[in-house]
C-alpha positions in Angstrom: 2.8 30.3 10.0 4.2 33.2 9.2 7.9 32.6 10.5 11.0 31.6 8.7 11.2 27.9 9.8 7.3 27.7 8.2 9.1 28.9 5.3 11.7 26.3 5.2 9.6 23.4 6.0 6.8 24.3 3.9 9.7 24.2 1.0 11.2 20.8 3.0 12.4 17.7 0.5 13.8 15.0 2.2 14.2 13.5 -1.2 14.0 14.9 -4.4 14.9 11.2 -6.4 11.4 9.9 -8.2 13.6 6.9 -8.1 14.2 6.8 -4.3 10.9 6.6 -3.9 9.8 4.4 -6.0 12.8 2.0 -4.1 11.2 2.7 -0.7 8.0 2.1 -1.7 5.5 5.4 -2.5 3.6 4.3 -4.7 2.4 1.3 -3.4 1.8 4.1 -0.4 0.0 6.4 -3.0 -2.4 3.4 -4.0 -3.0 2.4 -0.4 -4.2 6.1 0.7 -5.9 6.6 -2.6 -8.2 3.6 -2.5 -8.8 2.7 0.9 -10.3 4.7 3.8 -7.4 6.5 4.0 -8.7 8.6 1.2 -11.4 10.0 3.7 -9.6 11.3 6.5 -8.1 15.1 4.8 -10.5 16.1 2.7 -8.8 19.8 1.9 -6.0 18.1 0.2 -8.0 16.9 -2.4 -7.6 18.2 -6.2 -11.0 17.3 -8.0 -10.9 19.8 -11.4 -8.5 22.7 -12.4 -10.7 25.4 -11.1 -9.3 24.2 -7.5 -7.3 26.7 -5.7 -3.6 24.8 -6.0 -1.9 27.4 -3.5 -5.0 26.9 -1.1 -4.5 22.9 -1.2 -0.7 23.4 -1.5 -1.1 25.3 2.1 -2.6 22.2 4.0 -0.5 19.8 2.6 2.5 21.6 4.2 -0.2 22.1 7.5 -0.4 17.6 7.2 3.5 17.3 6.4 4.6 19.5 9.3 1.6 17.5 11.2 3.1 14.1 11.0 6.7 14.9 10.8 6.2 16.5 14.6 4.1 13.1 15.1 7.6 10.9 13.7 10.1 12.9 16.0 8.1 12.6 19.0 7.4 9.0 18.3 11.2 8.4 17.7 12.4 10.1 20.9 9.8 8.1 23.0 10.7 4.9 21.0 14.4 5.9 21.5 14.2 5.7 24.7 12.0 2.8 24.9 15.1 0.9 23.1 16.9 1.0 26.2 14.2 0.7 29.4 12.2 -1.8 27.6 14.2 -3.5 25.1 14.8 -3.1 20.8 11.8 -5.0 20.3 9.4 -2.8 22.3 11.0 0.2 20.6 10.9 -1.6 17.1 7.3 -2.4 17.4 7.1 1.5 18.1 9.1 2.4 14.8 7.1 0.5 12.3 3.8 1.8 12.8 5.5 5.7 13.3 7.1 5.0 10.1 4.0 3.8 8.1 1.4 6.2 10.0 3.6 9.6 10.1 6.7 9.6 8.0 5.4 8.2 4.9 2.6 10.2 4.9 5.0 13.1 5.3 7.1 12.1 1.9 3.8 11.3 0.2 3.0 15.2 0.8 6.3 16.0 -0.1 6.0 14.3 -3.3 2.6 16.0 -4.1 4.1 19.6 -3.0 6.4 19.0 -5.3 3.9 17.9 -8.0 1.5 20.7 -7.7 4.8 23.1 -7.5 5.3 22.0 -10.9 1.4 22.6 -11.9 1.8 26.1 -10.6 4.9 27.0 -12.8 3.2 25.3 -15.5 0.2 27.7 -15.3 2.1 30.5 -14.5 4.0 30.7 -17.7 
């Protein structure tokens, strides 16, 4: 945690355009993790008042980003290969589950790093 790529990823945006995401769908995401069972499974990410530690929750979000992101590329390189011993629809059926259960999660955090990076300048002023 204390190396330079943790330093880069924990500051990693694959995109930076609110726009973007509204295109590829986050916030239909957002609603789906916020209000279904979803909501239950990481608990330490969760902002409840303003007395919560923002750094502390900022930390575990980038622990759950890096989490899935490792989870995508490992899905993609099996899929990958997939693609051509079992065929693109065997390695399709891979991708669209990987997508929705470890890279979307991974921009949602993103997205809420980049939220709270903006509470924290806000109440360091």
């Amino acid at each position: 945690m204390k190396t330079e790529l943790h330093y880069k990823l924990s500051n990693l945006n694959f995109i930076k355009s609110k726009d973007f995401n509204k295109k590829i769908g986050m916030k239909p995401f957002k609603w789906i993790v916020k209000n279904t069972f979803f909501k239950y499974f990481n608990q330490k990410i969760k902002v409840e008042s303003q007395n919560d530690d923002l750094i502390e929750i900022r930390k575990e979000m980038v622990i759950s980003e890096i989490s899935h992101l490792i989870g995508f590329v490992f899905v993609v390189i099996f899929a990958s290969y997939k693609i051509f011993s079992a065929g693109i629809i065997f390695g399709a059926t891979m991708m669209i589950p990987n997508s929705l259960m470890n890279l979307y999660p991974s921009l949602l955090q993103q997205e809420n790093k980049r939220r709270i990076d903006n509470l924290l300048k806000r109440k360091n002023r």
